[in-house]
Each structure stands twice: as C-alpha cells, then as structure tokens.
N, C-alpha and C positions, 0 to 999 in steps of 0.2 A: 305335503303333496305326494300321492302314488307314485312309483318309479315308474310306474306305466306313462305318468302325464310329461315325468322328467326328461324318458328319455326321445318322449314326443316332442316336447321345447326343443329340445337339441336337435333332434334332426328337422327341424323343422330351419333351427339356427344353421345348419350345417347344407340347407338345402342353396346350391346355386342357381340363379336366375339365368333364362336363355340371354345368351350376347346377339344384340340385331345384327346382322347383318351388314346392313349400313353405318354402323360407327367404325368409327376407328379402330386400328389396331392395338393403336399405344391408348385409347381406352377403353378396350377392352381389358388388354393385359391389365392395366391401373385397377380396375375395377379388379378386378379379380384376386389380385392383392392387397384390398382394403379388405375383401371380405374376408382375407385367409386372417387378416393381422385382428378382425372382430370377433373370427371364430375362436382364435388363441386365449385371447384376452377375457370371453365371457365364460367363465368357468365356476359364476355363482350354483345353479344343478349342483353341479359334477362335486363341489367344494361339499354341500350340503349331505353329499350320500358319503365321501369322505369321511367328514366330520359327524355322523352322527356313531350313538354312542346306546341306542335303545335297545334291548332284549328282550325276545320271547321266551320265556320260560314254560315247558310244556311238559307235562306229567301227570298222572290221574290221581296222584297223591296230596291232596292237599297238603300237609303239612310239609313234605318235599318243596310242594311248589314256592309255599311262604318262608321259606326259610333261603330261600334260593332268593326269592326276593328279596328280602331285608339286607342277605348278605350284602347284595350287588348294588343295592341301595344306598346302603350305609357307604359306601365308597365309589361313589356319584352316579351314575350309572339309570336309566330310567327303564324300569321293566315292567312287562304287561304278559298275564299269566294266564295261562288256557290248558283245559282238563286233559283234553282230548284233539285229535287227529282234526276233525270238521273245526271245533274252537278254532284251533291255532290256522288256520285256512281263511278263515274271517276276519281274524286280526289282523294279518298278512295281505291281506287284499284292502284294508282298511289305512293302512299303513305299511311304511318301512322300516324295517329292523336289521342293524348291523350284525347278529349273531340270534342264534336259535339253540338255546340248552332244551335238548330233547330225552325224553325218558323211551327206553329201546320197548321196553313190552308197557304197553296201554292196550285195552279193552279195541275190538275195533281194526283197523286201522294200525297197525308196527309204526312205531319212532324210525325205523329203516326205512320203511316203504315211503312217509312220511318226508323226513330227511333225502332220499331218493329225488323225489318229486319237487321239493322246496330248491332243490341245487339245481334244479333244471328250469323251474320257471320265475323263480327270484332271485339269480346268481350274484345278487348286490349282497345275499344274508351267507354267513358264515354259518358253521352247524360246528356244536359239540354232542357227543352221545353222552348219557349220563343213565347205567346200568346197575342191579346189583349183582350180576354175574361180571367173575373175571374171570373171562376168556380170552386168550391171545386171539383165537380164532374170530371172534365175535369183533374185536377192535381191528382186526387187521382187512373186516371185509367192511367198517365203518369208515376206515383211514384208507382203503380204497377207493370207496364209493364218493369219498369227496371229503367226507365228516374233518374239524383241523383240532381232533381232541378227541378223549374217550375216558371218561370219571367215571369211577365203581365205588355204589354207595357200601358203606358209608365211608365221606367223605371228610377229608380236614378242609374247613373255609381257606385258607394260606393255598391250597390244591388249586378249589376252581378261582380263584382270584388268579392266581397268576396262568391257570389256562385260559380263563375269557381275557386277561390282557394278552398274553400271544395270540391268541386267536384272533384278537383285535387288530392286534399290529401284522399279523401276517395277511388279512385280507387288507386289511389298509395298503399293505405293498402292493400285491396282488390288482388289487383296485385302479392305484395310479401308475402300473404298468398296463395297464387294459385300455385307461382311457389316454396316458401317451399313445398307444398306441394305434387306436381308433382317430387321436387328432393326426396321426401322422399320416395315417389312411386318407384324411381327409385331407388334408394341405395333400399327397398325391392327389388323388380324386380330381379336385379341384383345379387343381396346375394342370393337370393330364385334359380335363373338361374346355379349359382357358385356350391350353394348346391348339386342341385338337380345331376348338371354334374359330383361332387366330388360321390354321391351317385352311380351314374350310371359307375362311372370307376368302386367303388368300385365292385356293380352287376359282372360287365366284369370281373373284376378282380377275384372275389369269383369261379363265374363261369370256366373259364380258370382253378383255382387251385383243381376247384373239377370235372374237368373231365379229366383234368391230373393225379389225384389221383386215380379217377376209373380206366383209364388207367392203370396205374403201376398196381393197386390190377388185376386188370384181367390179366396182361401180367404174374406175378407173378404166379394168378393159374394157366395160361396157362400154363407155367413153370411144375407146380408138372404135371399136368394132363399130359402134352406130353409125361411122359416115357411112358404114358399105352395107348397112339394111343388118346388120348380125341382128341377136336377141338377146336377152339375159340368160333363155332355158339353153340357146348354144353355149356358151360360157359354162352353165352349170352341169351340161352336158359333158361335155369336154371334160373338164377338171375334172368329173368322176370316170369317165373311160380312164383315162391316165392313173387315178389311183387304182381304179379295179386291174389293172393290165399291171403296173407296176406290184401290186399284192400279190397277183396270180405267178409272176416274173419271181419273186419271191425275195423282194428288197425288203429293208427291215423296215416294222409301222411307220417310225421317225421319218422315215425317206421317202414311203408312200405318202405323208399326212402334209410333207412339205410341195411333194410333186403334186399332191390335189389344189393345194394353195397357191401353190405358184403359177400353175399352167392356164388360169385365165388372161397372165399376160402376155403369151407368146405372141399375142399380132399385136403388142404395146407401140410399136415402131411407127404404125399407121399412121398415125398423127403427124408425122413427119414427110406424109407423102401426100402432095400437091391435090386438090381434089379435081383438077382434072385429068390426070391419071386413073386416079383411086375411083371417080365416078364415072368415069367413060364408060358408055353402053358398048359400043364399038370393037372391035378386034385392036387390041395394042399392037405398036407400033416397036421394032427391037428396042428403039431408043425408052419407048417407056416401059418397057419390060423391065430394063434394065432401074428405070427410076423405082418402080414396083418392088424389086428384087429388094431394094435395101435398105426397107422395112425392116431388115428380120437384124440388118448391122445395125440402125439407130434403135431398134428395141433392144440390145445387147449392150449400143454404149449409156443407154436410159440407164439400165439394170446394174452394170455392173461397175467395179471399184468400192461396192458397198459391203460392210462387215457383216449385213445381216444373212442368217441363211436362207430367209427364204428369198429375199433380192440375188442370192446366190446360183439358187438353181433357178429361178425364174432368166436370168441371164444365159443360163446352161439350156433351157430350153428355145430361149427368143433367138437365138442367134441357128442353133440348125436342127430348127424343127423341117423347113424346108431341102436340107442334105437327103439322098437319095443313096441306097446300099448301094448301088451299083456305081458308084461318084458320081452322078451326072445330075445333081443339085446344086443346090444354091445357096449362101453365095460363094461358101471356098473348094465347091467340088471333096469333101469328105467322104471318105469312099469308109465300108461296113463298121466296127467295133471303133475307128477311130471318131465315128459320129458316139457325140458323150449318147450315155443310155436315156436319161431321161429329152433329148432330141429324136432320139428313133420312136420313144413311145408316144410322144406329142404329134409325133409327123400320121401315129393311124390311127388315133383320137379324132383329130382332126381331119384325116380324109373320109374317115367312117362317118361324122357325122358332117361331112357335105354332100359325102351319097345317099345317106336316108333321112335328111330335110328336107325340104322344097326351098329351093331357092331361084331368086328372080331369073334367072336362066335354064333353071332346069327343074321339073316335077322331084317328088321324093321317090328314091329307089326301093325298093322291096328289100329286106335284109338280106333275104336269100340273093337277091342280084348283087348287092353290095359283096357281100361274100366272096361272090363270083369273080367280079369285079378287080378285088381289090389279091384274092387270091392269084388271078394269069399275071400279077405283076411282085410275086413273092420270089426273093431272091435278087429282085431289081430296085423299086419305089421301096419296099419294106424291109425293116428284118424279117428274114424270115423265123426262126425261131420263136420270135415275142407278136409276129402274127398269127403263128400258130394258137400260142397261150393265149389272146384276144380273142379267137375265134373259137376258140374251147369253153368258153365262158359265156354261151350265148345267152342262158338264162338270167344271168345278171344284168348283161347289157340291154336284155327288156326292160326286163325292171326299170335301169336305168331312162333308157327312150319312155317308155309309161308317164315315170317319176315327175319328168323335166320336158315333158312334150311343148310343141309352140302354141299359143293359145290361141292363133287365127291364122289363116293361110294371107301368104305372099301374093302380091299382087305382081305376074307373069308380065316380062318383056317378050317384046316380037321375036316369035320363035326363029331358032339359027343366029341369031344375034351375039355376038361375042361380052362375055363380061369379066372384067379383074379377076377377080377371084378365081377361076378356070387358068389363066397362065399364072396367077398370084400364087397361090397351093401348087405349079409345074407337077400337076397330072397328069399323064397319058391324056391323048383326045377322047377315048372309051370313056373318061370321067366326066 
C-alpha cells in the first residue's frame, strides 16, 4: 500500500467524532478515552513502514545498478532498480521504500536534485548518494541536504552493507520518534478536543440553568405584580433600566448581570398584601398605607437569609427600593449612601417607568416630561448623581422602552381617582 493511502488510514483512524451535546459528561470523557487507548493500540501502518526493508537503487549504469542489487539481495533485503530520475519517481509512487541508493550524476535530472525532492515528498525513504567523485564538498552538501551516507565508487561491498544498515537503523529511530510523537500530538489533540467539548456542554448547560432561573425569578415577579394590572415588558423593563444605570454607574459586569436578574423581584412582597388594599380604586386610608408600605419588609424577609447571590441583592433591593435620599421613605426612613446602591437604582427604574407607561390612573408621560419630572425632585426622591448617569443614557433607554414596549393599552379608571401604586411607589403628587 502507497504511504499516501497509509497515512490516509491513520488519520482517518486518528480522526475524532463530534460529542452531542446532550450526552453526558462522563460519556463523553469515556468515549474519548476508548478512542485514545484504539488509536495507541492500532499501529499495524505505522509497524509496516517500520519494518520494511525494500530499496531503490538508481543509477544510469547498468552494471552499478545490478551489482548493487545482488549485493543487497544476497543479504535479504528486496530491491527494485531504475535508470533514471522519472524511473525512480514511478516506482516511488508505485510503492514504498525504506532507503534510496542514488547515483549523484545521471543524464537528466542530478541524484541531488532528485534526493532533494524524494526527502521532501516521501520522508518515510532514507537516501544514500553513491558517486565517483570524492569530494568533501560534494558529501558535505549531500549530508546536509538530508542524504544518511555518501559511497565513492569504487566501492568494497563490507562499505555499502554496513551503510544501508546504519542508514536503516538511523531512519528506523528517526521513524519511531516521529510517530511517538505524532501519537503524542494526538492523545493531546484529543484530550484538548474532549476538554474543550466537556467545557462547552458545561457553557450550554450553565447557560440553559441560568436562564431557566431568570425565567422562574421573573414569572415569579410576574406573579406578585399581576394582582396590581403590572405586565411582563414592565418587569423586563425595569431589570434592564437597573442594569443599563448600574453599568453606566460603573459597577463591575458580575454585579450589573446580578442586579438585572434580581430586580424583577423588588415588589415580591405584594403577595403578602391583603387584595383589598392592593386593589382599592379609592384614595388609601393612613392605616392602609401603612399596610401597603410593608410590602417592601415581607419582600426582604421572602429574600433574605439565603446563601445565593442573587436571593442576596434581590433582598438588597426589595427592602429599599422605596427609601428616599432625602430620608423620608419607606419603611426605615434611610436617608442618601446609607440606602444600599442597588436600592437607589431600583427606586429610578422604577419610577421612570411608571411615568412613561400608561397606567390605570394615569396616561403615559412623554420622556421629556419624565425627565422633567423626576429631575425637580433630584437631590430629594433620587440620587442625585446615579440620576444624573440615567439621564445621560437616554439613547439606550429607547432602545430599551422600544425593546419591551406594552403590547396593548390599559384600560383607564375614572379620572382623579386614587390608585395604590401612586402612594405605593411615595412619589411626590406631580407623579
């Protein structure tokens, strides 16, 4: 068989297959390791190019050439004999051969040029030059070019016998240092492959469980917010104000990508408040204000005592999103920087977008009125600093209102009419 087809079986043996996706880890890695312990193991090829033992003998000399044959004959050795430069190019393509005794001047075509060519496109053959000039020079650009020997006729048979055995034994070392280390390549290759794919379920897999998890956390808020008419695009809303305002603030991604995830829960508490408070059309009552108000304590004690982080800031958030910089929030009166940060950024997420949605008491605001709005009370209701960076990013938060817009309008209560969410959020009356 051509070494062309050999070294086709091999890699063909050497190729590994994609890992699905959906198997396992521990079979993929398994798989992976039968194949390294198959690829080790099958080394009939590799043995065959080893172990062979046939020489080209090439010379324009007939009786060079058959005496060269006979020699190498007579002590085991199987040889096949060509005139010329194209000969010896045919038989080589016809077959492989362990070593090439080549004559330096032929008609044509140089045994160098020759030899040159044969070391580059059949590196399994070894080459000896076999001249009748003795030139240092001549042998020293043959034993550079690659050649593993260099005979000047005429010869003693005892000569090229024991230089086609060294030459034999030297690419034979040669040989199985090349393909140690081609398998070695390979067992990397492969483990590296194994890895990378064990790595990459993992990705999918991490991924899959963390937006399954948003999921739930938002279906969840979804949940409290639906008794009071909210939406899902206010929830998706929201969480991205808070991350784009947190990013712009210049918290690290880890702490942006938690405060996106977390801030669907900040009205989680609701559930916990009476639905005739929660759905009174009506003006509240102190007494239910007060009931209203501590929403924001039983979303904090839902939230919190838990190891996870994002149950962590989501806690950080539910408990004073509704604090005021100026203290005069809800519920423990937290007056500027001692309200935590991701609290101050939920509190203008959230008032932003109850001033440019339409909600059952009141039409949507214009951004520009929101702006307005929400600016005459910076310094008081807001940080002022992190309103500023909010209000600096107005391009993004289209985008964002675009993105997640409501997909039908609200259907309007009797104008002037009081609703929760108005003393709920403890906005200024301008809100």
């Amino acid at each position: 068989m051509p070494l062309q087809s050999l070294e086709a079986t091999e890699c063909r043996n050497t190729t590994e297959r994609p890992l699905s996706p959906n198997s396992s880890l521990l079979h993929n890695l398994d798989k992976a390791e039968s194949q390294f312990m198959t690829l080790l193991l099958d080394r009939s090829n590799q043995q065959a190019i080893l172990e062979l033992t046939r020489v080209l003998i090439v010379d324009d000399e007939e009786p060079i050439r058959r005496l060269l044959g006979y020699m190498l004959q007579t002590h085991g050795y199987e040889t096949v004999l060509a005139s010329d430069a194209r000969e010896a190019r045919t038989r080589l393509e016809e077959q492989p051969f362990a070593l090439m005794l080549c004559d330096v001047n032929m008609p044509g075509e140089s045994g160098m040029d020759l030899v040159r060519n044969i070391l580059s496109s059949h590196p399994h053959t070894a080459a000896i030059m076999v001249t009748g000039l003795d030139s240092s020079m001549l042998a020293n650009a043959a034993l550079d070019m690659g050649a593993f020997g260099y005979i000047v006729k005429p010869f003693e048979s005892n000569e090229v016998l024991i230089d086609v055995a060294n030459a034999l034994r030297r690419r034979r070392l040669e040989l199985e240092n090349r393909i140690h280390r081609e398998n070695l390549e390979d067992v990397v290759r492969t483990r590296t492959m194994a890895l990378q794919q064990a790595l990459d379920w993992l990705e999918l897999s991490e991924k899959e469980l963390r937006l399954s998890r948003e999921e739930t956390i938002q279906r969840l808020a979804i949940a409290a917010e639906y008794r009071d008419s909210a939406t899902a695009q206010h929830i998706q809303r929201m969480s991205h104000y808070c991350e784009l305002l947190a990013r712009k603030y210049g918290l690290s991604s880890e702490r942006c990508d938690l405060i996106r995830t977390a801030s669907p829960m900040h009205d989680i508490g609701k559930i916990g408040t009476p639905d005739h408070v929660l759905l009174k059309p009506g003006k509240l009552t102190p007494e239910e204000f007060t009931v209203i108000s501590q929403h924001a304590v039983i979303g904090y004690r839902i939230l919190s005592g838990s190891n996870s982080e994002i149950l962590k800031v989501a806690a950080s958030i539910a408990w004073p999103h509704h604090e005021r910089w100026d203290g005069n929030g809800y519920p423990r009166k937290l007056k500027g920087e001692a309200i935590p940060v991701e609290g101050r950024i939920a509190a203008i997420a959230d008032a932003f977008d109850a001033l440019t949605t339409q909600r059952v008491y009141k039409p949507a605001f214009s951004l520009d009125h929101a702006v307005e709005l929400m600016t005459k009370h910076r310094g008081e209701h807001f940080d002022p600093e992190l309103l500023d960076v909010f209000f600096a990013s107005l391009n993004d938060i289209k985008q964002i209102q675009g993105r997640y817009a409501d997909q039908s309008p609200r259907e309007m209560i009797v104008p002037g009419s009081e609703h929760p969410y108005r003393s709920a959020v403890n906005l200024p009356p301008a809100f």
